[in-house]
N, C-alpha and C positions, 0 to 999 in steps of 0.2 A: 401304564395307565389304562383302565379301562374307558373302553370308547361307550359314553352313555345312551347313545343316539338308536343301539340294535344290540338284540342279545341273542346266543347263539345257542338252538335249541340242541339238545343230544337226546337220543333217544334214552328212553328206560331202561331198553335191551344190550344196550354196549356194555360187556363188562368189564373192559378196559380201554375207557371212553379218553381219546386224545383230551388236553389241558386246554389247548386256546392260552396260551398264557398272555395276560395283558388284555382279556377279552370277557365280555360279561357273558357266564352260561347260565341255562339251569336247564334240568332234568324232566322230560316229558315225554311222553306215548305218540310218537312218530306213525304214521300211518302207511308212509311209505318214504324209505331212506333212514341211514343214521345221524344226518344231521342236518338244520335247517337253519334259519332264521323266527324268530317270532315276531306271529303275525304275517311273513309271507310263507308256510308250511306247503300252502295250494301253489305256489308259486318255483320255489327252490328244495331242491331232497338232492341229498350227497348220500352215497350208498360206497359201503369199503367194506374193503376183500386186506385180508390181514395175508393169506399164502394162498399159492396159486393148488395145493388139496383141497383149503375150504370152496374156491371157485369152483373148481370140479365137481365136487358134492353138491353146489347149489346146482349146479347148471341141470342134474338129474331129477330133481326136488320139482315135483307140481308148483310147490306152492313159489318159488322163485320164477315160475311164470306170469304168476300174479304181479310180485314183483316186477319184474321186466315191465309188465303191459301198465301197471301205476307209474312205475317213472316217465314212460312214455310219452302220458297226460301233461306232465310236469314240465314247465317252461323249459326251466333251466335244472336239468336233468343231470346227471355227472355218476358214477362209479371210478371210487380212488385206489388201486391197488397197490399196495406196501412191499413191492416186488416187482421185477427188470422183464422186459419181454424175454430175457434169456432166460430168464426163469421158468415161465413158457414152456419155451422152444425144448430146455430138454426134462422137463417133466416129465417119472417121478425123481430123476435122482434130485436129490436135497430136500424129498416132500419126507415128510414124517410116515411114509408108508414103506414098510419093512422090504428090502431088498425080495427076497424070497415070494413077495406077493403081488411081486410089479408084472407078471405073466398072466394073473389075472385082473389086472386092472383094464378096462374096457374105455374109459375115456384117455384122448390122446390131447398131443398138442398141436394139431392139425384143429382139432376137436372142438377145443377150447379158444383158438383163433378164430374159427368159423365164427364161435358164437359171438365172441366178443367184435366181431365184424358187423355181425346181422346187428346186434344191439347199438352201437353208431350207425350203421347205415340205413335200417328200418326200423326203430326204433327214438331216434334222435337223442340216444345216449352219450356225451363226452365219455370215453373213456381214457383214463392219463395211468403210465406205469411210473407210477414214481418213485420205485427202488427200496423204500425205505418207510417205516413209518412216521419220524419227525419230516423226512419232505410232503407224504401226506398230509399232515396236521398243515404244515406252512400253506401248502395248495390252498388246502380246504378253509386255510381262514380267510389267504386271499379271495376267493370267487366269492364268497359269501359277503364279504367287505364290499367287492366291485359289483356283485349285485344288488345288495343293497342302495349304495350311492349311485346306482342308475334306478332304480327301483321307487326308492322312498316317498317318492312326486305324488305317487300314484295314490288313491285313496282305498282302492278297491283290492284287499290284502285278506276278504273273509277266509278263516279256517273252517 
């Protein structure tokens, strides 16, 4: 049954945008994060990392500074990664980057720890490794449920 009371915004840019199953979405230009609530967008932004390669690539990316420093702003702030801190820990193996080219790869998982450190800890990021992408979606519908039902009082919700 979908809950009529809040609807769960996805960004335009997911191209394989979790279900919400049982949950009202619809499809919109996120400004920062991939997913939100409507009508608290300035409020709540969930940002996901599908494998711990794309992580790495963002983390080199200008513009994924951007990012970082928008969520920042952002109350309730979270990054959900679909992958185990072991995952991590021994990156590249099991990344989609070809054996033979892991001697030149330049970010590590010391690296990658660091950042994902500074981004909770200066940043005021949650970040959750939730192994998997159906516990992701499950995560990402609870907060958005419990922020909401702490949230909804409030009148002051501009995008």
């Amino acid at each position: 049954m979908n809950d009529p009371d809040y609807t769960i915004i996805i960004d335009t840019r997911e191209q394989q945008p979790w279900t919400f199953k049982n949950r009202t979405t619809a499809t919109s230009k996120l400004d920062t994060g991939d997913y939100s609530i409507a009508g608290f967008e300035n409020l709540v932004a969930i940002e996901r990392k599908k494998n711990v390669s794309e992580l790495a690539t963002n983390i080199t990316e200008p513009r994924f500074k951007d990012v970082i420093s928008r969520l920042s702003s952002i109350k309730y702030s979270f990054m959900l990664l679909e992958f185990s801190l072991k995952d991590v820990l021994i990156y590249p193996i099991g990344s989609n980057i070809p054996k033979h080219k892991w001697q030149y790869i330049k970010i590590t998982s010391n690296f990658i720890l660091k950042n994902i450190t500074d981004w909770q800890m200066e940043n005021n990021i949650q970040v959750f490794f939730c192994g998997s992408a159906s516990n992701a979606e499950n995560l990402a519908g609870y907060l958005l449920r419990k922020i909401y039902n702490k949230e909804k009082g409030n009148i002051n919700h501009e995008t």
